[in-house]
Structure formats: structure tokens, C-alpha cells
LOPA-38438 format. One line per 8 residues: for each residue x, y, z of C-alpha. Coordinates in steps of 0.1 Angstrom, whole numbers, plus 5000, padded with zeros to 4 digits. Example, Ala and Ser with C-alpha at 12.3 -4.5 7.8 and 13.67 -1.06 7.14 Angstrom:
BEGIN
5123,4955,5078; 5137,4989,5071 .
***
This chain:
BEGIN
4750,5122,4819; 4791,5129,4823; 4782,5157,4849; 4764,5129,4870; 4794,5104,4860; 4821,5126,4872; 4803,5132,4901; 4799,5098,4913 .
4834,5093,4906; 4848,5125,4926; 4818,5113,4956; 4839,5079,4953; 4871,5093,4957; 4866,5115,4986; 4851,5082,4998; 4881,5064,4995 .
4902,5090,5006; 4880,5096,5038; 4882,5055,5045; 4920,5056,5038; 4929,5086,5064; 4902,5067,5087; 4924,5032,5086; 4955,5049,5088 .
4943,5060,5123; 4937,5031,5132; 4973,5018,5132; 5002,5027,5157; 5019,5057,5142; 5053,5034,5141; 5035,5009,5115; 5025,5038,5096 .
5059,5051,5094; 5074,5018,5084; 5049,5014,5055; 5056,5048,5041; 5091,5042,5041; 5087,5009,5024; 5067,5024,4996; 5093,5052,4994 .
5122,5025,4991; 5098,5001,4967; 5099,5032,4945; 5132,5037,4945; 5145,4995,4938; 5117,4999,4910; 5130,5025,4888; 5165,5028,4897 .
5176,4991,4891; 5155,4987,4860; 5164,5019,4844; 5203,5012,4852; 5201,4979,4835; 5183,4992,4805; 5208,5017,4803; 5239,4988,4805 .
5233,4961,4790; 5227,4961,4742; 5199,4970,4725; 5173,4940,4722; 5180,4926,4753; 5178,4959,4775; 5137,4964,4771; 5132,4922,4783 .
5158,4922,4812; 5147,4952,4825; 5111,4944,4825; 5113,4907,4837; 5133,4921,4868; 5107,4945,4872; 5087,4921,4870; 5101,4899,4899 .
5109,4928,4919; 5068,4939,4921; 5065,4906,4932; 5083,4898,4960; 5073,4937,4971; 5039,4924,4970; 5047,4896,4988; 5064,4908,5015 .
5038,4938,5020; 5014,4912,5029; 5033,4889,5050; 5034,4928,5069; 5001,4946,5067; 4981,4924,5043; 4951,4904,5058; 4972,4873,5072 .
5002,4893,5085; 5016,4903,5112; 5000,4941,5116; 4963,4937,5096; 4942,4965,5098; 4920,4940,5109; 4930,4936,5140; 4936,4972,5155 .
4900,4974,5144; 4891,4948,5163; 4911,4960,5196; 4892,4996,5192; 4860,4980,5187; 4866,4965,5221; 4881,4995,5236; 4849,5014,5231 .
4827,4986,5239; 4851,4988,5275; 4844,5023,5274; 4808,5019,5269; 4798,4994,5294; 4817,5012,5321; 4796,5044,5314 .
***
């Protein structure tokens, strides 16, 4: 019973992983690029700025500030990741599938 649970789960990770290397093919290298260096700098606003102002400000009020801006900062990350790559922005994965689908279709017809 857990051997067949933990196998489904490590079958559904190399899935995921497989689909993930797959997508980020599909992409022009530069978008690629861009996105890894926004989660690199996403990281770093997230822990520096929080831990700074836990480590300024008193006691009781250290632990709320720090995780109400937190808190605000996650969100406008998550915003503005998909005003980039999420479904309705400007570089969805959903449309450099759609221009290699029609590539190959091209491709196929003149063959």
C-alpha cells in the first residue's frame, strides 16, 4: 500500500518535471532568463526586507509587520508574474504553443 503510494507520487513528479523542462522549451531562451531572474530577485525582496524589519522594529510588533509586508509583497509578485507569463499576459505559454503547433503543421503539409 505505501510502496504503491510512493510510487505514484515519484511517477507524478517525474511527470511534472518532464512537462516543466517540456514548456520551458517552448519559450524563447530570453523569457526564460527573465523569469529566473525574477524568481531569484522575488527571493531575495522576500526574505531580506522582512527579516530586516523583524530584526528593527520592538518586540510584539516585529512578527505582524513583518508578515503583513510579506504578505503584500507575495502579492503584487503574484500579480505582476501574471500580467508577464500568466495565462492573460503578455508571453503565455499558450501562445508559443500555439505558434509551434503551427510550425509543424507548415512543416507537415509541405512534406
Amino acid at each position: 500500500m505505501h510502496v504503491e503510494k510512493t510510487e505514484n507520487l515519484v511517477k507524478y513528479l517525474l511527470r511534472k518535471k518532464r512537462e516543466n523542462i517540456q514548456n520551458s522549451l517552448v519559450r524563447p531562451l530570453y523569457q526564460e532568463a527573465l523569469k529566473s531572474l525574477f524568481f531569484v530577485c522575488v527571493l531575495l525582496i522576500d526574505t531580506l526586507i522582512p527579516l530586516e524589519l523583524f530584526r528593527s522594529l520592538p518586540a510584539p510588533f516585529n512578527i505582524v509587520v513583518s508578515l503583513v509586508i510579506l504578505g503584500v509583497f507575495v502579492y503584487i509578485e503574484t500579480v505582476f508574474y501574471n500580467m508577464i507569463w500568466g495565462k492573460k499576459g503578455r508571453w503565455p505559454l499558450e501562445k508559443y504553443k500555439n505558434l509551434s503547433n503551427q510550425g509543424n503543421e507548415k512543416q507537415d503539409h509541405s512534406i
